[in-house]
C-alpha positions as a printed NumPy array, in Angstrom:
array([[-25.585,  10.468,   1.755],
       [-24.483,   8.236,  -1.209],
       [-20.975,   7.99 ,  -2.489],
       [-22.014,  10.132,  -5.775],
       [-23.926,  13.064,  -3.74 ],
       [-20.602,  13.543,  -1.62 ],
       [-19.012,  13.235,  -4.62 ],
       [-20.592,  16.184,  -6.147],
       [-20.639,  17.918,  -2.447],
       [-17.151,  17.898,  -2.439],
       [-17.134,  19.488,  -6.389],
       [-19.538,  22.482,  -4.723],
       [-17.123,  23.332,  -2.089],
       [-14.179,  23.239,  -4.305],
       [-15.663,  26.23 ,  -6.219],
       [-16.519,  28.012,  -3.018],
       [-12.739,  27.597,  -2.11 ],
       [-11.465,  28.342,  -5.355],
       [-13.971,  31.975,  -5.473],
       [-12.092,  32.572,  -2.323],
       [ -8.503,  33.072,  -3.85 ],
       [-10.223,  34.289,  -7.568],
       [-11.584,  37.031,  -5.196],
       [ -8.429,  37.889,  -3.491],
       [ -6.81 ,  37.678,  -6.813],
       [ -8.933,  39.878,  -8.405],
       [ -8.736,  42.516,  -6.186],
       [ -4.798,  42.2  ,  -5.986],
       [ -4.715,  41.552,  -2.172],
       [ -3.941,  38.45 ,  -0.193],
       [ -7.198,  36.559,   1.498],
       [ -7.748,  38.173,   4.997],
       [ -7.969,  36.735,   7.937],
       [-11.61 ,  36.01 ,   7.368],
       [-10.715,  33.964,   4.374],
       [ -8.566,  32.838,   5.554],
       [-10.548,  30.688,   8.412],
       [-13.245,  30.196,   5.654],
       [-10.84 ,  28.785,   3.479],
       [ -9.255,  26.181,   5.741],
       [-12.838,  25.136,   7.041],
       [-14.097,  24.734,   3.477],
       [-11.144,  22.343,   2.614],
       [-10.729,  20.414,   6.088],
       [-14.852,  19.477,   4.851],
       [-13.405,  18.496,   1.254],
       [-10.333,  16.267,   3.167],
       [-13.303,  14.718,   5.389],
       [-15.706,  14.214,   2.496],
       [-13.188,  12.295,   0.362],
       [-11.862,  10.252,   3.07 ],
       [-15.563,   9.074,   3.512],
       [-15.936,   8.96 ,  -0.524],
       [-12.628,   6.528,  -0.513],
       [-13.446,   4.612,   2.868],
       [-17.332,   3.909,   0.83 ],
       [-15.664,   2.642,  -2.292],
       [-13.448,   0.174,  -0.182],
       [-16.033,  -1.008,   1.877],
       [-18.192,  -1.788,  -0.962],
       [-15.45 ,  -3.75 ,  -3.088],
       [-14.651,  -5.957,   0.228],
       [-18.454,  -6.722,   0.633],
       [-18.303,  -7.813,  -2.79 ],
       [-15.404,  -9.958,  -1.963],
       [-16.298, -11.377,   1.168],
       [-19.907, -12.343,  -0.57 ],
       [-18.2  , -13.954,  -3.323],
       [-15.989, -15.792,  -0.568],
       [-18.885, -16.781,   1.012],
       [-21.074, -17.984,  -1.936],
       [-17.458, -20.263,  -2.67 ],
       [-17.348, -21.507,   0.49 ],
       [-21.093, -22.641,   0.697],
       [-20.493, -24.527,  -2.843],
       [-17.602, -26.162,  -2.116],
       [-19.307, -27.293,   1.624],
       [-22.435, -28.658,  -1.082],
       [-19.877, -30.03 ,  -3.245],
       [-16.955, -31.99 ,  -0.961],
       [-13.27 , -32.135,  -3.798],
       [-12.615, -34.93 ,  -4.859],
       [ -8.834, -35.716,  -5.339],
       [ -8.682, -38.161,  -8.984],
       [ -5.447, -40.135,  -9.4  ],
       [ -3.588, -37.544, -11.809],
       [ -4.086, -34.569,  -8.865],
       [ -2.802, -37.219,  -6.301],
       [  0.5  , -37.755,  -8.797],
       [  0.49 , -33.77 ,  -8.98 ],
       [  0.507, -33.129,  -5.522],
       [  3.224, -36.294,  -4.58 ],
       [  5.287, -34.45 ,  -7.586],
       [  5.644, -31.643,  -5.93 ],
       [  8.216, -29.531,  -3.693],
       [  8.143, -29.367,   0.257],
       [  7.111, -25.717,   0.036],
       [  4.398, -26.23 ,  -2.963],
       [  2.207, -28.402,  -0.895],
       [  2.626, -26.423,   2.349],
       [  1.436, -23.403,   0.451],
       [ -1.455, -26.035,  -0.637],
       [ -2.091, -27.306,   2.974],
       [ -2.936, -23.347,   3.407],
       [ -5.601, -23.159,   1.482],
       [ -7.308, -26.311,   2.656],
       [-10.605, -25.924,   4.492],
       [ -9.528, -27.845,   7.138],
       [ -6.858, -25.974,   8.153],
       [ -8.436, -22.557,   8.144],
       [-11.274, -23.998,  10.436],
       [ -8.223, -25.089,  12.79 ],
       [ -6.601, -22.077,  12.841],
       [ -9.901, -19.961,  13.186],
       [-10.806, -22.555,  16.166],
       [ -7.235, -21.872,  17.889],
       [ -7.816, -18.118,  17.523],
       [-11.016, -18.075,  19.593],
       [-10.258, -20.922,  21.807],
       [ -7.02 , -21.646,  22.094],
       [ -5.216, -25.022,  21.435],
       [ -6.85 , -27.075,  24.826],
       [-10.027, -26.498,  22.222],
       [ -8.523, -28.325,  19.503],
       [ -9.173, -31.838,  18.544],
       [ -6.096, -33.944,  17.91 ],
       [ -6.73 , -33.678,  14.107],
       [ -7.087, -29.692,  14.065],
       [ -3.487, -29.835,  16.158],
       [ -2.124, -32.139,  13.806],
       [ -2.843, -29.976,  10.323],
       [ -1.59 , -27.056,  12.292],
       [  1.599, -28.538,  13.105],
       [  2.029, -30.471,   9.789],
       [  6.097, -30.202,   9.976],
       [  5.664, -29.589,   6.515],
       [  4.691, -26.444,   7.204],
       [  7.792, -25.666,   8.156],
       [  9.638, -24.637,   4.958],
       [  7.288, -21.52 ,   4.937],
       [  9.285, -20.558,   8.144],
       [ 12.077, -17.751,   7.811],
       [ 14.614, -17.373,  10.284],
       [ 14.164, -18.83 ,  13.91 ],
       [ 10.337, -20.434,  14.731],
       [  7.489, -18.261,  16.066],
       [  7.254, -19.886,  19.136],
       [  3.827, -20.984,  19.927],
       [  2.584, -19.375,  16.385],
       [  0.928, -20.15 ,  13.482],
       [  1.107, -19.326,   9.893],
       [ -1.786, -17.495,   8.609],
       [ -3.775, -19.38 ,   6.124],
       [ -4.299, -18.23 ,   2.752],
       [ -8.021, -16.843,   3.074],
       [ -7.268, -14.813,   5.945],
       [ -3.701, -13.815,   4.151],
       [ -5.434, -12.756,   1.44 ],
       [ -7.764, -10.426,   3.391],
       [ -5.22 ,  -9.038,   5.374],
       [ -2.96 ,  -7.992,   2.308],
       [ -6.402,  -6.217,   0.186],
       [ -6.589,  -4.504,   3.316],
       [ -2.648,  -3.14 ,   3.564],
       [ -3.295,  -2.429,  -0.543],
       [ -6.161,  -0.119,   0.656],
       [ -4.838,   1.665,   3.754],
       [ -0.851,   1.668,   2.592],
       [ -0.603,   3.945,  -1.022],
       [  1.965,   2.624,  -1.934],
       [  0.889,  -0.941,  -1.616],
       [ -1.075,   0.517,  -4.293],
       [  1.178,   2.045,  -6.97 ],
       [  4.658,  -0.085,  -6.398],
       [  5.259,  -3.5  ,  -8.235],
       [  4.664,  -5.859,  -4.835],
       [  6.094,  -9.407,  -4.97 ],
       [  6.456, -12.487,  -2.769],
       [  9.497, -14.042,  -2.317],
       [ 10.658, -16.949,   0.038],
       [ 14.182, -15.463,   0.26 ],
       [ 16.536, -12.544,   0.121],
       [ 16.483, -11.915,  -3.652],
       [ 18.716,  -9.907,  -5.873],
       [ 16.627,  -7.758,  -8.59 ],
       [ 18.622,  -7.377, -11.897],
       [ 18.361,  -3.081, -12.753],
       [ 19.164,  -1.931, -15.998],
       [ 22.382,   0.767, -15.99 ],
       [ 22.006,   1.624, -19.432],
       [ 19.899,   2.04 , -22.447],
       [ 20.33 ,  -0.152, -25.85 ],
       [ 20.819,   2.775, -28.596],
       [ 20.243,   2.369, -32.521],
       [ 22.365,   3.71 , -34.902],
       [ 21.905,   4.424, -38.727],
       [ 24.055,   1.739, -40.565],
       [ 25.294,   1.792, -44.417],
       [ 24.261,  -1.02 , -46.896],
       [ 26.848,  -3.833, -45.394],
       [ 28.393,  -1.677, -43.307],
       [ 29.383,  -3.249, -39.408],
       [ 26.302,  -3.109, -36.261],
       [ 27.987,  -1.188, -33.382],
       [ 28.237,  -2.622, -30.05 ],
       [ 26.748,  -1.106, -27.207],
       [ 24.437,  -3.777, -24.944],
       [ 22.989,  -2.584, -22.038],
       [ 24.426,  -2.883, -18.561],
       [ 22.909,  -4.247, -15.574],
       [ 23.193,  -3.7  , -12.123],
       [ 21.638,  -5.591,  -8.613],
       [ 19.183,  -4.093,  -5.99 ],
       [ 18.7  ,  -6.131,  -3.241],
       [ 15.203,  -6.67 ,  -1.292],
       [ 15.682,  -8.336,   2.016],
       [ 13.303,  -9.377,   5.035],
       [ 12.741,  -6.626,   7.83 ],
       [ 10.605,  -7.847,  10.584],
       [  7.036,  -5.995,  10.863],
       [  5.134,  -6.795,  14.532],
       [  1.528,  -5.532,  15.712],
       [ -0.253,  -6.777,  18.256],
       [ -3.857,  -6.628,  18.884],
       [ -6.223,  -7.312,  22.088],
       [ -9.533,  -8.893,  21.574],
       [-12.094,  -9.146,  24.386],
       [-12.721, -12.52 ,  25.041],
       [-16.797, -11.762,  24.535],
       [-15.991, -11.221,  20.722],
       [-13.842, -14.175,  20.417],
       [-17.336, -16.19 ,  22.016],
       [-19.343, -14.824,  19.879],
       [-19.862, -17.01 ,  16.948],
       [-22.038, -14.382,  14.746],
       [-18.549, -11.997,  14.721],
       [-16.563, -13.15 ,  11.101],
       [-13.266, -13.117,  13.647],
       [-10.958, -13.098,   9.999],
       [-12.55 ,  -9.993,   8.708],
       [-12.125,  -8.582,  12.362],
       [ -8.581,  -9.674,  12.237],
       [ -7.9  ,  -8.583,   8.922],
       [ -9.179,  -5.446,   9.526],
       [ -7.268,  -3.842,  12.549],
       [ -4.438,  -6.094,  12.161],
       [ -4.161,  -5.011,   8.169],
       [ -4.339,  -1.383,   9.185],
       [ -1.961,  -1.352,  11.768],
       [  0.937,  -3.023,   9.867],
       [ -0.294,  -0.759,   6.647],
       [ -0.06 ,   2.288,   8.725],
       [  3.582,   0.864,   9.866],
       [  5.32 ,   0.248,   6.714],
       [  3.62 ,   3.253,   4.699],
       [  5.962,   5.041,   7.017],
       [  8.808,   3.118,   5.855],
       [  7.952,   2.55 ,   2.11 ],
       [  8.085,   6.543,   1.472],
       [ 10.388,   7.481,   4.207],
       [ 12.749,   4.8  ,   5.812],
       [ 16.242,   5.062,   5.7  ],
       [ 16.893,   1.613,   5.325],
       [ 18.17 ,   0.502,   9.074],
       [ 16.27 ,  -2.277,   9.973],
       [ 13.497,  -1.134,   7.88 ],
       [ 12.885,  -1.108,   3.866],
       [ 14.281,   2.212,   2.084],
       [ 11.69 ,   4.822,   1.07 ],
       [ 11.148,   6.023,  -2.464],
       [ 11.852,   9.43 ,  -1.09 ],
       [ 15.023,   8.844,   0.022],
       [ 16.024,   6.952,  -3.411],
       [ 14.064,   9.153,  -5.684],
       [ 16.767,  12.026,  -7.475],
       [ 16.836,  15.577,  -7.868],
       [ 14.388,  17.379,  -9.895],
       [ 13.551,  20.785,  -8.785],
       [ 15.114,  22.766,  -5.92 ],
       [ 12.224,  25.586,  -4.431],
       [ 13.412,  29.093,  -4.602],
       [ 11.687,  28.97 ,  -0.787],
       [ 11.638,  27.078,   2.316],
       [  8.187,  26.776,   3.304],
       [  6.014,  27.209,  -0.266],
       [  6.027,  26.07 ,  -3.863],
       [  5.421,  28.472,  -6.668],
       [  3.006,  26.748, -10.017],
       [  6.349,  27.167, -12.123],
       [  8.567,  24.916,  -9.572],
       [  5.666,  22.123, -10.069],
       [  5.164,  22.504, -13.574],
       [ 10.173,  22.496, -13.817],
       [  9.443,  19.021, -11.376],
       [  7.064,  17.291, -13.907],
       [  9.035,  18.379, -17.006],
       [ 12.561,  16.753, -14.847],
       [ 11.349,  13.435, -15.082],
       [ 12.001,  11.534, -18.932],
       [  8.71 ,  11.169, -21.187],
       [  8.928,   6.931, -20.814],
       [  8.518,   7.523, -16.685],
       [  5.802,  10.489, -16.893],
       [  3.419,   8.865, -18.808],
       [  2.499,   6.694, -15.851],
       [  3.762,   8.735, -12.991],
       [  2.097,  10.144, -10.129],
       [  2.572,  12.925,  -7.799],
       [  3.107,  12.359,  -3.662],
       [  2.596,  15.137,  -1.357],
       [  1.641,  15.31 ,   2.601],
       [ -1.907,  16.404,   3.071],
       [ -0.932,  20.098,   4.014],
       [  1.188,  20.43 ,   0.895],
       [ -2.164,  19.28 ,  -1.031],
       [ -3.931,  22.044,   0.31 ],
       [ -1.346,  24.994,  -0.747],
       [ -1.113,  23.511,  -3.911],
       [ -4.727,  23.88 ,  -4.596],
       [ -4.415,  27.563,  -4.753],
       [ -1.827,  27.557,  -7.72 ],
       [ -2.385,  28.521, -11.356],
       [ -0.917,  28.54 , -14.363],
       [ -0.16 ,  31.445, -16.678],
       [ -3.763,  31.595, -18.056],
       [ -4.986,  31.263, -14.384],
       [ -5.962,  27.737, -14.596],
       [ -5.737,  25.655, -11.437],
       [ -3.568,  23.275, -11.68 ],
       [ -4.739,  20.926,  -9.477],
       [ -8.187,  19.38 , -10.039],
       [-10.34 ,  17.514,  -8.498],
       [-11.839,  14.1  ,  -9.289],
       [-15.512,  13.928,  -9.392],
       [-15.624,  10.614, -10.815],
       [-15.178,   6.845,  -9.074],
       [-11.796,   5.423, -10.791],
       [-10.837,   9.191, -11.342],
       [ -8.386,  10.35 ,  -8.472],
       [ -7.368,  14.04 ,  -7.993],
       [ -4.763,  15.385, -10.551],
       [ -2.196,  17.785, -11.052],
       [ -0.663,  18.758, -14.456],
       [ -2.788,  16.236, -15.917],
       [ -1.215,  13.275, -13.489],
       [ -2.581,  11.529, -10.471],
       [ -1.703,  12.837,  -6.82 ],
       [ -1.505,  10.361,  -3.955],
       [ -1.699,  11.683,  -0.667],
       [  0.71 ,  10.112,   2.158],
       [  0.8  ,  12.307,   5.961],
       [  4.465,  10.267,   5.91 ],
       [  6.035,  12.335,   2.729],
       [  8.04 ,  15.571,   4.571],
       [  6.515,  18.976,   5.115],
       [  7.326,  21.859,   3.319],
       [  9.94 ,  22.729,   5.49 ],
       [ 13.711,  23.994,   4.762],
       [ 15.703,  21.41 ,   3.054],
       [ 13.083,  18.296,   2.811],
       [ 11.79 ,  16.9  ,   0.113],
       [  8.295,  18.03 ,   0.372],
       [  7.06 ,  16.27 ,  -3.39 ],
       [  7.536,  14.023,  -5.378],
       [  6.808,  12.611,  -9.202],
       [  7.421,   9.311, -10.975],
       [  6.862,   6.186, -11.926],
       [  5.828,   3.962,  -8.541],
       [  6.047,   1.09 , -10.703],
       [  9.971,   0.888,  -9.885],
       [  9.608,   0.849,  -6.213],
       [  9.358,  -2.561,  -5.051],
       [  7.79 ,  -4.023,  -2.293],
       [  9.244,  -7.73 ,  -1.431],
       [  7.124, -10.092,   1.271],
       [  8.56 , -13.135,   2.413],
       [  6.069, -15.837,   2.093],
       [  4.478, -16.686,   5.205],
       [  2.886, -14.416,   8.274],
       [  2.972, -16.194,  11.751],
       [ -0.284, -15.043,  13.978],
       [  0.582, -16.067,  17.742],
       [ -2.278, -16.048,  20.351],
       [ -1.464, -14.474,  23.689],
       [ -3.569, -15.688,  26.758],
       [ -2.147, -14.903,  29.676],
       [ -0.184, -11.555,  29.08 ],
       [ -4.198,  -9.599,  28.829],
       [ -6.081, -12.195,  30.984],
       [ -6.778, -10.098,  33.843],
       [ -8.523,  -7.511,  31.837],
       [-10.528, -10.189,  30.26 ],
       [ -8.589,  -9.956,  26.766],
       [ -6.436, -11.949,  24.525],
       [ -3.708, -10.971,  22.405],
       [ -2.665, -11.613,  18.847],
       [  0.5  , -11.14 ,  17.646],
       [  1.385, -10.945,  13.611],
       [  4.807, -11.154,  12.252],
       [  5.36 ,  -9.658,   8.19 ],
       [  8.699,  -9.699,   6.639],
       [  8.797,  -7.141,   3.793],
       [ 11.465,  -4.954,   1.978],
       [ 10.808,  -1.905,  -0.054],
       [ 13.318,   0.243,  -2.453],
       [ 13.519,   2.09 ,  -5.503],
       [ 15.219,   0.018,  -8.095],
       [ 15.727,   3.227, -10.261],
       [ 16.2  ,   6.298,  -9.381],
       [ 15.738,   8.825, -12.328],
       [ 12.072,   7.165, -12.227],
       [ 10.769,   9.326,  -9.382],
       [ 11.829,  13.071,  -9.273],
       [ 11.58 ,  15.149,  -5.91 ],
       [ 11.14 ,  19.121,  -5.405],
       [ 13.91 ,  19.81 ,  -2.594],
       [ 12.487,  22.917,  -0.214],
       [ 15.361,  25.849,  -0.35 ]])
């Protein structure tokens, strides 16, 4: 079945849901137990048909990318560089930690690396052990050395973070940035304001204050085992293997934190820096005018780019909520590029945002764009041989440093349950 005919699968069984509760409705009764079944069978198949519709759509744009990586990588093996004098003079020019960020992307080092993740270092040649332990390299390094470890290079980086963007939401909606140290981010306090002045009469004064939010460096582990048949095999593309589990194990990991943590030893989530905007009359349900109070909470410059969050099981009591004319407000998108909304604004769907349960912030609305997400420069990958040898496997170990906070909170709004 092709991404557009689950697409428009999906449409068909929202109506069947949705002539479910129009029936109840019109008969002035709540759905019996009958319906009730029906319903939550109809809409586990429209959770498992969009999960297939989104897992398609990513799988196509990283076969584009990894063909287009390929196709690079065959050119520039056609077509050797060739360093002139004025690169040279560039490259001398620069900083320790410029040209080990260079070193990175060289071909020669990502054939090391990949040769040390399937054989170890007694494979190496004394030239692959030398560009991986180029002591340049070592201003990437934050905090104490990764024993025994090596920094990822940039191709396989750069696969592993597309696929924490995919599997981690809000990789996808927050402002993410790169940093090689702690850094302080400069919030505004206050707003400039205009006044009306008289012809030659005095400007008043009133600049805008500032305040500081800092992002530090919380240490992110997974570890994976490999068989040592897949390592062997030279037709498996190890880095997209790599990138793969080991991207959605660490995505999985700091989703929980980005929307959730509470800041010890792990970033702080946008829920728990996000303010008031609606408290629920109840403790375990949401009424259409709580939803429609919660969007109208948050200030026009935020909610023109905001988004809802909800948990998946809040999603699917929220589908059954109209407005006063007995519209739905929450639609579905049928479209590729055109997500689900509610009220006329995106909804993202994290399992880590609370239930609706008494006293938790079960939703949430704003502007993601003010939740940042800091990564320290370099991820270490160690290889593991003995600890899995006697089951025939070998371990990898990645280290991430990231950070995550809101850096202001009237930009995202949360419904509070009673």
């Amino acid at each position: 079945m092709t991404v557009r005919e689950k697409r428009a699968k999906r449409a068909q069984l929202v109506a069947e849901a949705r002539e479910l509760v129009e029936k109840a409705d019109e008969e002035t009764r709540a759905m019996n137990a009958e319906e009730e079944a029906t319903w939550d069978r109809v809409n586990a198949e429209i959770d498992r048909l969009e999960l297939e519709v989104t897992a398609d759509e990513q799988q196509e744009r990283r076969s584009r990318v990894t063909n287009l990586e390929h196709d690079l990588a065959r050119r520039d093996a056609r077509e050797p560089p060739r360093a002139d004098v004025r690169e040279l003079t560039q490259i001398a020019a620069m900083g320790v930690e410029e040209r080990a960020r260079l070193k990175l992307q060289t071909r020669e080092y990502s054939a090391a690396f990949l040769e040390q993740c399937r054989f170890g270092n007694g494979a190496l040649t004394p030239e692959q052990l030398r560009v991986l332990r180029d002591p340049e390299l070592r201003a990437l390094q934050v905090g104490t050395t990764t024993e025994g470890g090596h920094l990822v290079p940039t191709d396989l980086e750069r696969q592993l973070v597309e696929v924490m963007r995919e599997e981690n939401i809000m990789r996808s909606l927050s402002t993410v940035k790169t940093f090689g140290n702690d850094r302080n981010i400069p919030v505004r306090d206050g707003n400039a304001t205009a006044t009306w002045v008289a012809e030659e009469g005095a400007f008043l004064e009133n600049d805008p204050t500032f305040a500081q939010v800092a992002l530090a460096a919380f240490k992110a582990g997974v570890l994976l085992k490999v068989s040592d048949e897949l390592l062997q095999d030279q037709v498996v593309d190890l880095n997209s293997h790599l990138a793969t589990e080991l991207g959605r194990a660490t995505a999985a990991l700091t989703e929980t934190a980005y929307v959730n943590g509470n800041g010890t030893a792990k970033p702080t989530g946008v829920v728990v820096g996000s303010s008031l905007g609606k408290t629920a009359a109840a403790t375990g349900a949401v009424t259409g005018d709580e939803l429609i109070d919660l969007h109208d909470s948050l200030k026009r410059i935020y909610a023109n780019r905001a988004t809802f969050m909800m948990a998946g099981p809040t999603r699917t009591a929220v589908r059954k909520l109209k407005d006063g004319n007995g519209q739905y407000l929450w639609q579905p998108g049928l479209q590729a590029g055109h997500p689900d909304n509610l009220l006329g604004r995106p909804v993202a769907i994290s399992d880590d945002m609370p239930a609706m349960t008494t006293g938790l912030k079960s939703i949430i609305f704003g502007d993601f764009k003010f939740y940042w997400i800091a990564d320290r420069a370099a991820m270490f990958l160690k290889r593991l041989e003995e600890l899995y040898a006697v089951n025939g496997q070998i371990g990898f170990r990645l280290d991430l440093r990231t950070d995550g906070k809101l850096t202001l909170a009237e930009a995202v709004k949360h419904l509070i349950q009673a």
